[in-house]
Each structure stands twice: as C-alpha cells, then as structure tokens.
C-alpha positions as CSV (number, residue, x, y, z in Angstrom):
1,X,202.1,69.2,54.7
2,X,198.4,69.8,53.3
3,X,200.4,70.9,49.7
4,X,202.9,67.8,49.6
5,X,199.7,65.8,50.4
6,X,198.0,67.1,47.7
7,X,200.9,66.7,45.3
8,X,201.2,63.4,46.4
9,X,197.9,62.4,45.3
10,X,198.1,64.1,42.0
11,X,200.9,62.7,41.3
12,X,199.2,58.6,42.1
13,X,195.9,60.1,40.3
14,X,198.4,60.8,37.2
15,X,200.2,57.6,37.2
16,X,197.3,56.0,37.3
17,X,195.8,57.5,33.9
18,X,199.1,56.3,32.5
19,X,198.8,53.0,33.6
20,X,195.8,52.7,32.3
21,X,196.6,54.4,28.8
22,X,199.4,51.8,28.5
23,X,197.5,48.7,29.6
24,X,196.9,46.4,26.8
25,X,193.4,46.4,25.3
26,X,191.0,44.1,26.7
27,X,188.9,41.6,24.4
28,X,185.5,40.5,24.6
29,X,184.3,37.8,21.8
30,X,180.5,37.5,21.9
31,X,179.5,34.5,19.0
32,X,176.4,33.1,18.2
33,X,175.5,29.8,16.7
34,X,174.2,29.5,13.2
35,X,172.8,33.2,12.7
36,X,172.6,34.5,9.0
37,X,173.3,37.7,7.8
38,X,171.7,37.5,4.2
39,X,168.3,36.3,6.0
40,X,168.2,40.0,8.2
41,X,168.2,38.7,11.3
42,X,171.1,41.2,12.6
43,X,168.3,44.0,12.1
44,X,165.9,42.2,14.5
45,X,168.8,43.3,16.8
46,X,168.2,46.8,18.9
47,X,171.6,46.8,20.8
48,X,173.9,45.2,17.9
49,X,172.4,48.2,15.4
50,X,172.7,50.9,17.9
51,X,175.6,50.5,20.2
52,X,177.6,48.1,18.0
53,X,177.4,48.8,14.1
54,X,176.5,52.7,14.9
55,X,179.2,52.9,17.4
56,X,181.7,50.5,15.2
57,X,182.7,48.7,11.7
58,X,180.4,46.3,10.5
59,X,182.6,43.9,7.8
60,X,180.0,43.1,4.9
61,X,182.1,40.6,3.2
62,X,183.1,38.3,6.1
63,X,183.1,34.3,5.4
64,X,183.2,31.2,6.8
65,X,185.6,29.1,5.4
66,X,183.6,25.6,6.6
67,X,180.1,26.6,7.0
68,X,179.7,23.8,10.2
69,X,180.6,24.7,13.9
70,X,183.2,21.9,14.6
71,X,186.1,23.2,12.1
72,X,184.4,27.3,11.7
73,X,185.5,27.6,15.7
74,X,188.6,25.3,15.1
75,X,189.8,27.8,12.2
76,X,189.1,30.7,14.4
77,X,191.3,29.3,17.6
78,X,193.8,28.5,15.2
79,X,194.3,30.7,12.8
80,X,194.3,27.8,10.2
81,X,191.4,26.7,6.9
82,X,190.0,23.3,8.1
83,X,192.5,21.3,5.4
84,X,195.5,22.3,8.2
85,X,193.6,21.9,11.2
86,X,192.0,18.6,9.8
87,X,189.4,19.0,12.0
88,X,186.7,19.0,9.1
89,X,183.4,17.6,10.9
90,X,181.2,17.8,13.9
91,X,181.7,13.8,14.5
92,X,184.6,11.6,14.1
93,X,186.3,10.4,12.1
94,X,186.4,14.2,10.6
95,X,186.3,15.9,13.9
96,X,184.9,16.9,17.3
97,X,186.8,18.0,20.3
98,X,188.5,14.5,21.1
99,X,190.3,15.0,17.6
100,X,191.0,18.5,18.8
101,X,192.7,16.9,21.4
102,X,194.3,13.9,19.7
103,X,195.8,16.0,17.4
104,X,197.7,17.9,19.6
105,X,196.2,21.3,18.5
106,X,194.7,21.8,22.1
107,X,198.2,22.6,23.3
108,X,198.8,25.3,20.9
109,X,196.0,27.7,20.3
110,X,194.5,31.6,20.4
111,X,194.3,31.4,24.5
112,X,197.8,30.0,25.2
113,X,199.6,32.6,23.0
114,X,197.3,35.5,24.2
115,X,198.2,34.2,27.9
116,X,202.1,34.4,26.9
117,X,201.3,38.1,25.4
118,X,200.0,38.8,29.5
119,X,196.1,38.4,29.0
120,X,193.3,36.5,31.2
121,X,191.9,34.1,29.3
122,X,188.4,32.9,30.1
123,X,185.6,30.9,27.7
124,X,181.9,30.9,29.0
125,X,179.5,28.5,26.4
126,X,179.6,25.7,23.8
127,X,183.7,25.0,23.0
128,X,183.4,22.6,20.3
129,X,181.1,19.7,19.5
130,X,181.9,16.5,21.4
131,X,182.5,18.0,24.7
132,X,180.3,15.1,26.6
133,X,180.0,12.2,29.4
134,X,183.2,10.8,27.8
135,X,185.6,13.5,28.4
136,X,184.2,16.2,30.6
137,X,187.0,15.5,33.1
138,X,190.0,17.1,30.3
139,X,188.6,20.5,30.3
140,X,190.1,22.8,27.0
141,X,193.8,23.3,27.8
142,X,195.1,27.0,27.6
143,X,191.9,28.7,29.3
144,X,192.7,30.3,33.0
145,X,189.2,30.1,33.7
146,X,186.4,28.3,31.4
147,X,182.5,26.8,32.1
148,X,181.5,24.8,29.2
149,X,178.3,23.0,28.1
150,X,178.2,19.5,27.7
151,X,176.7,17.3,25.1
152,X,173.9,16.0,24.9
153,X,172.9,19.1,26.6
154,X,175.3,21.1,24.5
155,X,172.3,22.8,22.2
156,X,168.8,22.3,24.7
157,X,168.4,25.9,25.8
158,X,165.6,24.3,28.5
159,X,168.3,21.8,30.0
160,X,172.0,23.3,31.1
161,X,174.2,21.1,32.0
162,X,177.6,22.9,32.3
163,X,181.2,22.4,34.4
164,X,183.2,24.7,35.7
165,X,186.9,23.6,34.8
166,X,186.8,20.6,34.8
167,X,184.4,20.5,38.0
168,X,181.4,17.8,38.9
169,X,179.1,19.1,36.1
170,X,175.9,21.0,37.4
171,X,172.4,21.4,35.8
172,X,171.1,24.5,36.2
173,X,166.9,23.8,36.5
174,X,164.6,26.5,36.2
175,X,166.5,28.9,33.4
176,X,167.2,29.1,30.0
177,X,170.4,28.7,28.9
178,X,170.6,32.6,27.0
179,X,170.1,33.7,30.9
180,X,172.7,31.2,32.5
181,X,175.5,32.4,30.4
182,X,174.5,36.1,30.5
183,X,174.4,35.6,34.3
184,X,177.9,34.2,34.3
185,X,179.3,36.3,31.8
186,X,178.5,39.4,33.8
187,X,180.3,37.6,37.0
188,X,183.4,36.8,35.5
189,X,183.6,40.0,33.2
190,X,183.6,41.8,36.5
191,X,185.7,39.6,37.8
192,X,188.3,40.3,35.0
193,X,187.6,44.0,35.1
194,X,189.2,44.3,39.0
195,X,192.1,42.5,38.4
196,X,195.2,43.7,36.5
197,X,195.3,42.1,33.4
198,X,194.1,42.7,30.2
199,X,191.6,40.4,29.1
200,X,190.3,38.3,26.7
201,X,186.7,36.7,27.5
202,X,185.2,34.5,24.7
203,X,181.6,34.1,25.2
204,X,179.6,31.3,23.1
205,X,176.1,30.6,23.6
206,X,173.7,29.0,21.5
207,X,171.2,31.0,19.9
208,X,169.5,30.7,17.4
209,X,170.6,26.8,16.9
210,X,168.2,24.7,16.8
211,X,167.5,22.2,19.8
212,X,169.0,19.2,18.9
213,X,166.3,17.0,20.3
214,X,163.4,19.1,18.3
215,X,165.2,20.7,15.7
216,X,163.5,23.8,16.5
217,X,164.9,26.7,17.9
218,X,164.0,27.7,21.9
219,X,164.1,31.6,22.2
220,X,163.1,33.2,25.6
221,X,159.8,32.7,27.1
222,X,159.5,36.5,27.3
223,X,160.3,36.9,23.5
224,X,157.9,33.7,21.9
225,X,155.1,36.2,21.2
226,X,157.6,39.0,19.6
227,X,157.4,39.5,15.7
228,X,153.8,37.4,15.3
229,X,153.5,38.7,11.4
230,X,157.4,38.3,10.2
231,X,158.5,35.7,8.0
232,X,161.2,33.5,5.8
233,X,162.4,37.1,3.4
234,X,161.0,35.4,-0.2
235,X,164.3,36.1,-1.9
236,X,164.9,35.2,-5.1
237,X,166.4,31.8,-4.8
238,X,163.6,30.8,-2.1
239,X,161.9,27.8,-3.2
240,X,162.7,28.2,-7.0
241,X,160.8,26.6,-9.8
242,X,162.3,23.3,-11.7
243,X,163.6,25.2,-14.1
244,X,166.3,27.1,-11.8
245,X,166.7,24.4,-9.2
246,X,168.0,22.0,-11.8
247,X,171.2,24.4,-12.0
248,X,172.2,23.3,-8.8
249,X,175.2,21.4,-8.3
250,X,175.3,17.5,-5.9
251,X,172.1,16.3,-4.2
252,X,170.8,20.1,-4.1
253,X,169.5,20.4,-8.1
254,X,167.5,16.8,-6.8
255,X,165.9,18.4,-4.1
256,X,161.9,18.6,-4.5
257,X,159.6,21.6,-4.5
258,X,159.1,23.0,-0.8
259,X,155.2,22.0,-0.6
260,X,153.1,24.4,1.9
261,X,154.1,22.5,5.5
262,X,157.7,23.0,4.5
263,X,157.2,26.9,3.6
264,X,154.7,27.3,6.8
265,X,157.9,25.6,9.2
266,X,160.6,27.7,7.9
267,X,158.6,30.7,8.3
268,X,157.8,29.3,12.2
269,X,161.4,28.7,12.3
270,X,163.1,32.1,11.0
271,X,160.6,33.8,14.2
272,X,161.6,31.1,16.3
273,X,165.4,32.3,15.5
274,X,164.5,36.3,15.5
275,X,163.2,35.8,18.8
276,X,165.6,33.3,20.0
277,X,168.3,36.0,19.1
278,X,166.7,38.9,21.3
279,X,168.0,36.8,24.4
280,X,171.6,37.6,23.0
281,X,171.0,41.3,22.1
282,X,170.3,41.4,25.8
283,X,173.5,39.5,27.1
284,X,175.4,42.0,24.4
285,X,174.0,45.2,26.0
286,X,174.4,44.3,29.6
287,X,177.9,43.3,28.9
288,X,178.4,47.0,27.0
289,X,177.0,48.5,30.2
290,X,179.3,46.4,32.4
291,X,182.3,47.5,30.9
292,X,181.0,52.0,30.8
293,X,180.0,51.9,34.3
294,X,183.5,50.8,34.6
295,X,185.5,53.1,32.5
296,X,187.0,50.3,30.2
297,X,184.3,50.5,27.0
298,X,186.9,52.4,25.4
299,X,189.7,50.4,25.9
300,X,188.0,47.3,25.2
301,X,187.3,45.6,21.3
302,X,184.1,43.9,21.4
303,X,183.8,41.3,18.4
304,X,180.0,39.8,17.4
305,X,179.9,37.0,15.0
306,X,179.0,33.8,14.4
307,X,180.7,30.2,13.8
308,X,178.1,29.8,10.4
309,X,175.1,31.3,8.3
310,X,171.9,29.7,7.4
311,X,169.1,28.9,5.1
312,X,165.4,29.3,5.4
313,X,164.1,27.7,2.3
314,X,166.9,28.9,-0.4
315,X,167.3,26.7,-3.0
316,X,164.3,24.6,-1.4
317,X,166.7,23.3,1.5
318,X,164.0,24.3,4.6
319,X,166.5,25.0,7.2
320,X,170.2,24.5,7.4
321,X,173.6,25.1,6.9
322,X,177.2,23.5,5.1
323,X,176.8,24.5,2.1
324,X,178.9,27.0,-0.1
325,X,176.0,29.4,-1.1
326,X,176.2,32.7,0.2
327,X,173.5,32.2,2.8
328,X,175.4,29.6,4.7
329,X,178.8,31.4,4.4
330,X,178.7,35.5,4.5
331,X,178.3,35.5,8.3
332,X,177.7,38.7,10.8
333,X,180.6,41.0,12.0
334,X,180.7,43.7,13.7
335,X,183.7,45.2,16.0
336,X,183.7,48.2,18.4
337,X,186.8,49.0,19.9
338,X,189.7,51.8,20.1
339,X,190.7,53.5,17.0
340,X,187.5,51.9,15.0
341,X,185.3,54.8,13.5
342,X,181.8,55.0,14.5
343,X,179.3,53.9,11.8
344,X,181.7,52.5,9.2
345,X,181.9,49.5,7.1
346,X,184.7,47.7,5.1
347,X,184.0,45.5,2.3
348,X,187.1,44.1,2.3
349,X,187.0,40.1,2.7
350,X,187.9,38.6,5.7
351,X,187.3,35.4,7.3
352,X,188.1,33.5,10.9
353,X,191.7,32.9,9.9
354,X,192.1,36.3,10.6
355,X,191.0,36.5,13.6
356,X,194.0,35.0,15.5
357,X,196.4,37.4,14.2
358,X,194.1,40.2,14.8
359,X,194.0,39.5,18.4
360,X,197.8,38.8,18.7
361,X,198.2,42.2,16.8
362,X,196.1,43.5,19.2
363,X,197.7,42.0,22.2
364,X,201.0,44.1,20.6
365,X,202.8,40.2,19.2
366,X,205.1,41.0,17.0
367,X,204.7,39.5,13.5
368,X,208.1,37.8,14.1
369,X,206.6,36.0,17.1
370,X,203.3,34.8,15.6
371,X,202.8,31.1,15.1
372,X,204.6,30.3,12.1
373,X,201.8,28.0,10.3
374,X,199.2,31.3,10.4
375,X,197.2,31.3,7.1
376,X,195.4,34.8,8.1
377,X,196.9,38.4,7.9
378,X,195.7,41.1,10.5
379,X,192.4,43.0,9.9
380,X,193.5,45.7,12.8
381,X,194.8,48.2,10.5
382,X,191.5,47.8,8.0
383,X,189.3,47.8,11.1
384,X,191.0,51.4,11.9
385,X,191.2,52.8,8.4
386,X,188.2,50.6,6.4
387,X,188.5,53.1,3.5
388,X,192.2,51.5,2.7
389,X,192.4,50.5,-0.9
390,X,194.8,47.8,-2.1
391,X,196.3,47.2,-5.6
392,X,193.6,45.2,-8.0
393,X,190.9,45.7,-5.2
394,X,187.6,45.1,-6.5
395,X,189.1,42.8,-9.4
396,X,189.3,40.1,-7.7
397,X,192.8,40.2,-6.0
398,X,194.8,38.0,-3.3
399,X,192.5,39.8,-0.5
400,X,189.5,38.7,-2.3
401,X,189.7,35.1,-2.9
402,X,188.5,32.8,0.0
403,X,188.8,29.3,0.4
404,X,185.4,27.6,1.5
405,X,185.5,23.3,1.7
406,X,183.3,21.1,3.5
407,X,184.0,17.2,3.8
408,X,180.9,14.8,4.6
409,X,177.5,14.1,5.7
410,X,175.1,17.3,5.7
411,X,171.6,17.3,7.0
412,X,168.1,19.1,5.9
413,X,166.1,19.6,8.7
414,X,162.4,18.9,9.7
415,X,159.6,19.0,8.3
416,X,160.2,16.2,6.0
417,X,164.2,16.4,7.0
418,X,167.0,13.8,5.6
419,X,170.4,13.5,5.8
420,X,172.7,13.2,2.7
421,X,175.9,11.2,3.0
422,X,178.0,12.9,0.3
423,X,178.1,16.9,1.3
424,X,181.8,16.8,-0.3
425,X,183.2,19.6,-2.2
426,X,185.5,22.4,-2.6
427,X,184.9,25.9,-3.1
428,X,186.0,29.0,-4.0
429,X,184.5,32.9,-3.4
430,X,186.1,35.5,-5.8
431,X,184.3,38.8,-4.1
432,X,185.2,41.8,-5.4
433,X,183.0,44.7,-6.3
434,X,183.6,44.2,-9.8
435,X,185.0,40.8,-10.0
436,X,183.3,38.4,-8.1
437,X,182.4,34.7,-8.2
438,X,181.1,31.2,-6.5
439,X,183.1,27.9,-8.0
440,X,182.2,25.0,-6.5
441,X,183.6,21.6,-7.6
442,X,181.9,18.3,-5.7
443,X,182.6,15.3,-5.1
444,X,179.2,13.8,-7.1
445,X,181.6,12.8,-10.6
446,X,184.1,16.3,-10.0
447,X,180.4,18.6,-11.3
448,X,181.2,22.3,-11.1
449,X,179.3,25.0,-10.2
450,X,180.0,28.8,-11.4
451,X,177.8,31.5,-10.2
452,X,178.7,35.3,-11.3
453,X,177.3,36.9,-7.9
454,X,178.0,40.7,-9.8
455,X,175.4,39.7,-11.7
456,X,174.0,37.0,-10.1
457,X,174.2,37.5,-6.6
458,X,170.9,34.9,-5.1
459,X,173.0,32.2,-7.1
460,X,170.8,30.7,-9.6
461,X,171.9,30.1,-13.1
462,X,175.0,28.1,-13.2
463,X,177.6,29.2,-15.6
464,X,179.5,26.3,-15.9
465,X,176.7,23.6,-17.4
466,X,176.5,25.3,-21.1
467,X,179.8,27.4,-21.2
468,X,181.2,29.5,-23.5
469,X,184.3,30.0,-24.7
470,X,185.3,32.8,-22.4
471,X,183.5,31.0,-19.6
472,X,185.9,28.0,-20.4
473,X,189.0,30.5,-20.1
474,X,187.3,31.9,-16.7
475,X,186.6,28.2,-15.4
476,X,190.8,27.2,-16.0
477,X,192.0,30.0,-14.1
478,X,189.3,29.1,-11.2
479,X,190.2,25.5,-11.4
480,X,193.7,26.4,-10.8
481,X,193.2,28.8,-8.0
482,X,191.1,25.9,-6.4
483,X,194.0,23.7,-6.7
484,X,196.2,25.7,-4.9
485,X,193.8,26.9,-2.3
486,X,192.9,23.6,-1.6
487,X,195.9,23.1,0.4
488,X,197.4,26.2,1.1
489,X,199.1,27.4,3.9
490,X,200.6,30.6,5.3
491,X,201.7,32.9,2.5
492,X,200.5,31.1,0.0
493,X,197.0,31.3,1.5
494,X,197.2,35.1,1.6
495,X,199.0,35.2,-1.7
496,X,198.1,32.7,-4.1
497,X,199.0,34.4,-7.4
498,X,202.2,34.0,-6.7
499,X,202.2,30.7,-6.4
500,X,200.0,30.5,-9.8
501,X,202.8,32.4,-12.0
502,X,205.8,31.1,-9.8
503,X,208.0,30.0,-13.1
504,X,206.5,31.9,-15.5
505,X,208.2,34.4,-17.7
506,X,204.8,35.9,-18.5
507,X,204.1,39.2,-16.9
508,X,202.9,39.1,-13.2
509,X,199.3,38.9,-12.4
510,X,197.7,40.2,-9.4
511,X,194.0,39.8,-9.9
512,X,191.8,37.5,-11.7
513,X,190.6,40.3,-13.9
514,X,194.3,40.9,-15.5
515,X,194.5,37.0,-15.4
516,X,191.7,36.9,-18.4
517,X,194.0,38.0,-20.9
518,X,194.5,35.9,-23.1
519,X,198.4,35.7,-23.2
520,X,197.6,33.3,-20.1
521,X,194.9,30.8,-21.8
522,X,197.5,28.4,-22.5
523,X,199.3,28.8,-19.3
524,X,196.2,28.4,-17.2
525,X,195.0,25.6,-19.4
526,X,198.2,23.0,-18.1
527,X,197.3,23.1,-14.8
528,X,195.8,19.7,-13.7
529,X,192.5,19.6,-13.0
530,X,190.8,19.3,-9.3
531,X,189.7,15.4,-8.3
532,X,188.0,13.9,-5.6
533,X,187.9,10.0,-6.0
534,X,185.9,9.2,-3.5
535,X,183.5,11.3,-1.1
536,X,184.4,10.3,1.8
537,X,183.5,12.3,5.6
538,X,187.4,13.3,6.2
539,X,190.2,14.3,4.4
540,X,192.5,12.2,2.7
541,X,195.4,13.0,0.6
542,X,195.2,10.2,-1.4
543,X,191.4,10.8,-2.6
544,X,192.0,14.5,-3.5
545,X,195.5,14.4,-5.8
546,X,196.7,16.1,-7.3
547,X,198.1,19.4,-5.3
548,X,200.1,22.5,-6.1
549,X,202.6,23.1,-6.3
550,X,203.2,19.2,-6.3
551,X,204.3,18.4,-2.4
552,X,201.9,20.5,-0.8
553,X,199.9,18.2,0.8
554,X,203.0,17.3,2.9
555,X,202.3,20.3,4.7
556,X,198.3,19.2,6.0
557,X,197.8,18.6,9.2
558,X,196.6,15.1,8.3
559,X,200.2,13.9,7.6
560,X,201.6,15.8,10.5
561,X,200.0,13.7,13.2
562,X,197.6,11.0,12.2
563,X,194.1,11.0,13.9
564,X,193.3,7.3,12.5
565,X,193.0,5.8,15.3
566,X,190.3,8.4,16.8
567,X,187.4,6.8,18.2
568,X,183.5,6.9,16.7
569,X,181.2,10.0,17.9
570,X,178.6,9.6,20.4
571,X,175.4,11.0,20.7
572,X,173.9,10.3,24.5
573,X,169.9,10.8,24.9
574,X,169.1,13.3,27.5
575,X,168.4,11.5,30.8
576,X,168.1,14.9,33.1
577,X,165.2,15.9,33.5
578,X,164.5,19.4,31.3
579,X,162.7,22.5,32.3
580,X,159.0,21.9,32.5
581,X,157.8,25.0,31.1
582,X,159.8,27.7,29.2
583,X,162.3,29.5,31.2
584,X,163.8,32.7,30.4
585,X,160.8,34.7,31.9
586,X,160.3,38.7,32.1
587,X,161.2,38.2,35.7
588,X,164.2,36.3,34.9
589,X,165.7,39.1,32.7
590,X,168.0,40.4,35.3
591,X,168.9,37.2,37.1
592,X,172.0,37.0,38.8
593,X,174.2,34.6,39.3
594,X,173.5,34.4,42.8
595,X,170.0,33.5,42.5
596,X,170.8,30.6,39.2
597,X,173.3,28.9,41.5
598,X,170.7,28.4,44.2
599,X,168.9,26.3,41.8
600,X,171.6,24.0,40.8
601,X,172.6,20.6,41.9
602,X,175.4,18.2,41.0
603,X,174.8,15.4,38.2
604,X,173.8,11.9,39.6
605,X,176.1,9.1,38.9
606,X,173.4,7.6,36.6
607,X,173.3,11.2,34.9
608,X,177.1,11.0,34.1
609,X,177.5,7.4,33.8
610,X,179.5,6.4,29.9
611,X,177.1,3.6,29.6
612,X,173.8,5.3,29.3
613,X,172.2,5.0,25.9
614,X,173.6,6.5,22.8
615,X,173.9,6.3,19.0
616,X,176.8,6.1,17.2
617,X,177.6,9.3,14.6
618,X,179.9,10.1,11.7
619,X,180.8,12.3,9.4
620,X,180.2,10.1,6.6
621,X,181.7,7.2,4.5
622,X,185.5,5.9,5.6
623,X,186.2,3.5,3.4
C-alpha cells in the first residue's frame, strides 16, 4: 500500500510538471507614460538595468508611430498606425476613448482575442484619455477584470480617483497614485497566479507625466530629494543657436532661444521625472518578486515600455512630446521572458503595431486566425534569436521603414508654455545602420524636412532646404514611400516596396540603398507628390489626396464607420479634495492593499455630477 501510495503521488507530482510545461505563457505589460529613452532616464532605473535588460532583450530601435498617448495605446491594442484606427488625438474630434467607443473598435481588440486564445485578461491604470464623469459607467469592453483612472484625476498622482469595473468610483486619500496601483497590481497578479489560466495583466500608471493641473511631474515623497546634482543631458540639439534652429521644419525653426528660467525648469523637470520614475522601478521589482516566489518568472514575458518619448529642451521646445524627432519617438523596450537570452539587444525596428501579433503569437494564434486588418508582423522569433539578419538589413529595407504621423494641436509646456494649433504632418524613419533617415513633410505650405541620422543623428541640419542633386533623387523615393505609408495597411505596411515597383518591369528593389540607382530616377520621379490642404486636428481623406496606389484611402478607418457626429472633449476641474502633503512615504513603500482600501470612500454626487465646471478641448481646427 505504502509503494502504490508513493507511486501514486509521483505520478500527480509528474503530471503536474507537465501541466505546467504546457500551460500557455503568462504576460505581464508594465507601461509608463511619457518616459524618454534618448534623455537616459532608463539608467536612473536599478531594477529595469539589472533584472530586466541583464536578464532580457532590450530593442534599441523601437518607435512610436504617433508620439501622443490617445492613438500610441490605441495602435498598441489594435495592432493598427493611427490612419486605420482614426483615433489620431487625445480630444475629439481626433480621438479619446468615446471615439474608441463610437467607432466600434472597443468590441474588437488585444483583450478579446487573447481571452478567445484562453487568457485572463485584466488592466490596472490610465486606459485612454477621456475616460471621465461622462462615461465612467461603460467600462473598456473585452477586460475580465479592469480598475481604471478617471479624468480629471487621470494624471494627479496626489488625487486617485479610480473604479473598479464599472463600480461607484472611489478616491483613494492619503497615497500616491505610483503606490495605489503597485498595491493593486500585486493583488490581482496573485490573484491571477492561483487560478488556472494563463494570463495577461496590462499595468499603466502614470509616471513620469506631468500633473495636468501643474504641468510638473509628482514623483514619490520618498524619492524628491534623490539625484539633487543631475540635469537636462546638454545634447547637441539642446537649446541650439539661430543658426541651427532656423533648419527646423513648422512652428519649431520659430521657436525662441530657451532664456535661463526655461533651462533652470527643464533641468527641475528631467529630476522631477528621474525621481518620479523610481516609484515604477519599485512596482517592476516587486511584481518580478511576485511571480519567483511563485515559480512562474520563467514562464512569464514581462514587457516595459512606454506609450511616447520626450524632450527636455531639444530644439528649444522645454518639455514635451508629438513631434517626429527622435526624442519624442525612439521609446524604451525591454522584454524578459522564455526563450529570450539574457543581456542581449536587437536593433531591428519595431514599433506598437507589433505588439498585438506578438502577444497572439505568444498566446500560440495561428497566423491564419489573426485579425485580418493587422499592419504588424511578430517580433517573437527576433526577441528569441535578436542576432537574425534579413535580406538589405542595415540599407534601409521593408523592416526598417516606420511610419510616424501626428494630426493637430500640440502643446510646449511651462515656463513660458503655448499651444500651437497646426502640429500636422507626416513622417517617415528610414533606420538602418547604414541607411537611415528622418523625412518629415507638414502641413505649414507641404515644407519638408530631411535629416541623415548616420550622420546626423541630434537632427540639426536639414537636408532638404538647399538640396542637391542626389538629395533631390533621395527626397523622390522618400516622397513616394510617404505616400504609400501614409495609408497603408496590412502587407503593404510591412512590405511597402512592393507596392512601390508593383508594375514595373525594372528590376525589384528591396531597400532604399538599391533604390538610389539611377535606373529608377525617372520612375520615382512620376509618383505624385504628398499634400495636405488644410491642417486640420483629424484626418480627412479629402485634405490629404492623393493616395497609393489610388483607392487606398477606401481602406481607413475614417470611411469605414464615420465618427462625425462624436461629441467635443471635456476637461472637468478637480473638485475632490487632493492629498494635502506628498504621499508616497518611506513608510508607505510596502503598502498593501488592505491598508489603501481602508482609506477610501465612495465619490459624492456633487463629485460625479456631468454638470460641474469644465472647458471644452480639441484637437485642433475642423473646418
């Protein structure tokens, strides 16, 4: 009896370790808000260094493809460039969560299909802008478990307001929101960790954002007196001289020298976000801890990145985001996980419309069953094998040309902060280790940029004002990769040479170096040139003619389901009462979620009510 007792349990110990060798891998998505990677502040980071880019695959090259939260989350919960999402904003009528909605792209995104592959899916944090007193009550569809923060107490680390699907939202007095979110995230990973399915828990808080009603960033009280002597890094393109700012393209070349308040803030400001970031290298090595002690690290990818870089005084703008230079746009990655060797990197471009098929590749989808309006491809096999080599790399090949647009109003911020109306342009990133570029073309009279980032990386001297002649050969084949990139979708987004010599009986091209011969001057030289009529704060087809190949703007999301009749954006003033000191003490470090509940209470009716005082915001012209 004592053997067959003993077999017995063997034999349940050894189904077990093939259960678990077969379950699915979890996923844990930990992304912060507005962090740069060009500025350093992912060195500032103790736990990301050591357990994340030592222990993983940092990606070097990864972009956003809008450098605003609203459509950078949107792409990355799609799978889809902002132009087929047509969520293009933070406010209406180019986007916000109510166009989300609207549109109909709430029903069919990252957490429903990973549920249908067998996951949990939970969300903890900021979901997209425009989650507020109007529609609190519609929580995100596809989510079996989310607790979102609510606008205008979206981006006030001192004042959490957050509900619980869809619950009687609750503010959470006494903490800072880095702590309330660690707190939960804990709780619910645990949660997920005892039950049977794989999971995949999307974690968003704040930092380093600024606080929307100072426009200065609120790190931890027990990290405000970390880094005293550390500053804006003086790059080259930080505060440049007349000479080199004139070379800027739209309202940038007019902005004026950075006098000494403006250099004095930014350096207050790029602490500010160091130490505001601390709070999330924390939440990132508790959550590591969480899943060792419970034997699922190794089966788990944990992704860290965030929605958009940032500025500290490049090209004289003192703090800030949206535009295409390389601050605003090459964004942190890093990804630990099964099969990923320790301490590598991959310079191979990427961007957050591969991050759904990733995941779904992950989740063991078949190709065949993917969404079929997917621009991305999969990064899982170049996360595994980052030394993989495709044809043309480094000359500037399909996998290295990104699409990067913005539609809009864009805003400098304080000291001496303004707003400008016409942030409008299209872009393009060629970035190849031997090959690579920034072409920008705005809306301000169709002006072009051209910056040669091989030799130019700080993007300063703009190619494109005195060109010569092989300059004007290398600005028609950018023009017509812009014109198809514009509006691609799909295969077409992953492959766009193909679409550039579709017809052609000259021989195939597969890289923008072999495209620079001149057998192809003439051929590159018919394409019609990029327009914008007007610069308006959404997208319209009619404004940005013409397309290629001619019909594809049949395929945006704008003429798929109409969003016209989408209401204005609403910005409500804070009416409960914030934090009167600092939170996020030394003795707070560990809280649990426990001890934050005990401090909550349910919003008043005046606290909730739709006809409190607001302002009414927009993404920019409409007419």
């Amino acid at each position: 009896m004592v053997l067959k007792s003993v077999v017995t349990s063997l034999l349940w110990l050894a189904s077990l370790c093939v259960t678990s060798a077969e379950k699915k891998p979890n996923i844990v998505f930990l992304l912060s808000d507005d962090q740069d990677r060009r500025l350093g502040s992912m060195e500032f980071m103790e736990t990301l260094q050591n357990e994340m880019v030592e222990k993983g695959l940092e990606a070097t090259n990864h972009f956003t493809t809008s450098a605003q939260c609203c459509p950078s989350r949107v792409t990355l919960l799609r799978g889809q460039a902002a132009h087929n999402t047509n969520v293009t904003h933070v406010f209406s009528p180019g986007g916000n969560y109510e166009k989300f909605m609207f549109s109909g792209q709430a029903n069919d995104y990252l957490p429903h299909w990973m549920k249908k592959a067998g996951y949990r899916t939970e969300y903890i944090g900021k979901f997209l802008n425009g989650v507020n007193l109007m529609n609190w009550e519609s929580p995100p569809a596809g989510w079996d478990h989310i607790e979102y923060l609510m606008e205008p107490y979206q981006t006030t680390p001192n004042n959490v307001v957050m509900s619980i699907n869809g619950e009687h939202p609750l503010t959470y007095h006494g903490y800072h929101q880095t702590d309330v979110i660690r707190a939960k995230a804990l709780s619910r990973l645990q949660t997920l960790i005892d039950g049977a399915d794989p999971f995949f828990l999307f974690l968003s808080p704040t930092a380093p954002h600024a606080d929307d009603e100072t426009q200065t960033t609120v790190p931890c009280q027990r990290h405000m007196d970390l880094f005293p002597k550390i500053a804006a890094p003086r790059l080259p393109n930080f505060n440049p001289s007349d000479g080199v700012q004139s070379n800027a393209g739209g309202w940038i070349k007019n902005i004026p020298v950075m006098n000494q308040g403006n250099v004095t803030w930014a350096d207050s400001e790029y602490r500010r976000r160091v130490q505001a970031l601390q709070g999330i290298d924390e939440m990132l090595a508790d959550l590591l801890e969480k899943l060792e002690e419970n034997n699922v690290l190794d089966n788990t990818y944990v992704v860290f990145s965030s929605d958009n870089g940032y500025h500290l005084g490049n090209h004289r703008m003192t703090a800030g985001k949206a535009t295409a230079f390389i601050e605003d746009t090459n964004i942190p990655f890093v990804v630990r996980g099964p099969g990923i060797p320790p301490g590598s990197k991959t310079s191979t471009p990427s961007s957050f419309i591969d991050m759904a098929p990733t995941f779904l590749d992950i989740a063991g989808v078949s190709k065949e069953d993917w969404p079929s309006f997917l621009d991305g491809r999969s990064l899982l096999q170049q996360w595994k094998d980052p030394g993989t080599k495709y044809a043309g790399t480094g000359d500037g090949n399909s996998f290295e040309v990104l699409n990067i647009e913005f539609w809009g109003s864009n805003g400098v911020f304080i000291p001496n902060g303004f707003s400008t109306k016409n942030n409008t342009y299209k872009s393009l990133r060629i970035v190849g280790e031997n090959v690579a570029y920034l072409y920008t073309h705005w809306c301000y009279s169709n002006e072009i940029e051209l910056y040669n980032t091989v030799d130019d990386p700080y993007e300063l001297q703009n190619l494109a004002l005195n060109p010569d002649a092989e300059t004007k050969k290398l600005l028609d084949r950018l023009n017509a990769m812009l014109l198809v990139q514009k509006s691609c979708s799909t295969n077409v987004c992953q492959n766009p040479w193909t679409v550039l010599m579709a017809n052609s009986t000259l021989p195939v091209v597969n890289t923008l170096k072999d495209a620079m011969h001149s057998i192809y001057d003439d051929h590159f030289a018919a394409f019609p040139k990029v327009n914008i009529v007007r610069c308006l704060g959404f997208q319209s087809t009619a404004d940005e003619a013409p397309f290629w190949p001619p019909g594809a703007e049949e395929y945006l999301y704008e003429n798929k389901n109409s969003t016209a009749a989408l209401g204005p954006s609403r910005k409500f003033k804070p009416i409960v009462p914030e934090n009167e000191t600092p939170q996020g003490t030394k003795e707070q470090r560990h809280a649990t979620l426990e001890e934050i509940m005990q401090s909550t209470r349910k919003l008043t009716a005046d606290e909730l009510s739709k006809d409190q005082e607001y302002t009414i915001r927009s993404s920019g012209r409409s007419s």
